[in-house]
C-alpha positions as CSV (number, residue, x, y, z in Angstrom):
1,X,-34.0,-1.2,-15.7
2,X,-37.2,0.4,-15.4
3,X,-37.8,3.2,-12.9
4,X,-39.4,3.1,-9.4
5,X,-40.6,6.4,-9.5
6,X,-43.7,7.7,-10.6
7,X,-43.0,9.8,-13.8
8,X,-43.3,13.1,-12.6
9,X,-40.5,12.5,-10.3
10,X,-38.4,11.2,-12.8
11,X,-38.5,14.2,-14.9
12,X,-37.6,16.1,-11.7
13,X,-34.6,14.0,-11.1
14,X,-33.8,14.1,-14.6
15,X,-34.3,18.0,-14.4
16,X,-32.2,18.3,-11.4
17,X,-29.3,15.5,-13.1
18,X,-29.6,18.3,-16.4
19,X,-29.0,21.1,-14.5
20,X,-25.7,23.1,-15.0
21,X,-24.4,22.2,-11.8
22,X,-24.0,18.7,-12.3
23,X,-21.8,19.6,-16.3
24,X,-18.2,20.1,-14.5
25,X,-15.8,19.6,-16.7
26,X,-13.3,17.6,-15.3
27,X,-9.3,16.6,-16.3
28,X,-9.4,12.9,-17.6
29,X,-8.2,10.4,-14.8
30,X,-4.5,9.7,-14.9
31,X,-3.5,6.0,-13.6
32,X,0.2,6.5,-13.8
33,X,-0.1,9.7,-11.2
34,X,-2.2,7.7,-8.8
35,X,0.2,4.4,-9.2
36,X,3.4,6.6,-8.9
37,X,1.9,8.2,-5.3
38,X,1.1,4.7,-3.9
39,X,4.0,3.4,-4.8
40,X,5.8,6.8,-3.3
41,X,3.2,6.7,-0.3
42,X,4.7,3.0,0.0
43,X,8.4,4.2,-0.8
44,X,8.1,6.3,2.0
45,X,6.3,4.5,5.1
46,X,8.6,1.8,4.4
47,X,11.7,4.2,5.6
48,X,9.9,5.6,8.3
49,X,9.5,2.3,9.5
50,X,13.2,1.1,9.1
51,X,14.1,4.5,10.9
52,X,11.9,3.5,13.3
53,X,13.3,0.4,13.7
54,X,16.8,1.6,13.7
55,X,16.1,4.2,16.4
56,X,14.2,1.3,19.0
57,X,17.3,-1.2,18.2
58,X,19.5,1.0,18.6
């Protein structure tokens, strides 16, 4: 795809993309941890909601 902007200001954003802020390394993305907290995060409002339940009922 071919840029909108002049070339000038596509070095500049280049420049500013290059710049040593922008190269964070970063831990690699872990599936299982984010699957095992929604399925917790699920666990778990699922028994505050039979307590819940139990404590209205009651």
């Amino acid at each position: 795809m071919a840029s909108r902007l002049y070339p000038e200001d596509q070095k500049r954003v280049e420049e500013y993309l290059n710049s040593p802020l922008h190269k964070v390394e970063r831990k690699p993305f872990k599936v299982w941890w984010l699957l095992m907290a929604i399925i917790g995060a699920v666990f778990g409002l699922g028994l505050l909601a039979r307590f819940l339940a139990a404590l209205v009922l009651a």
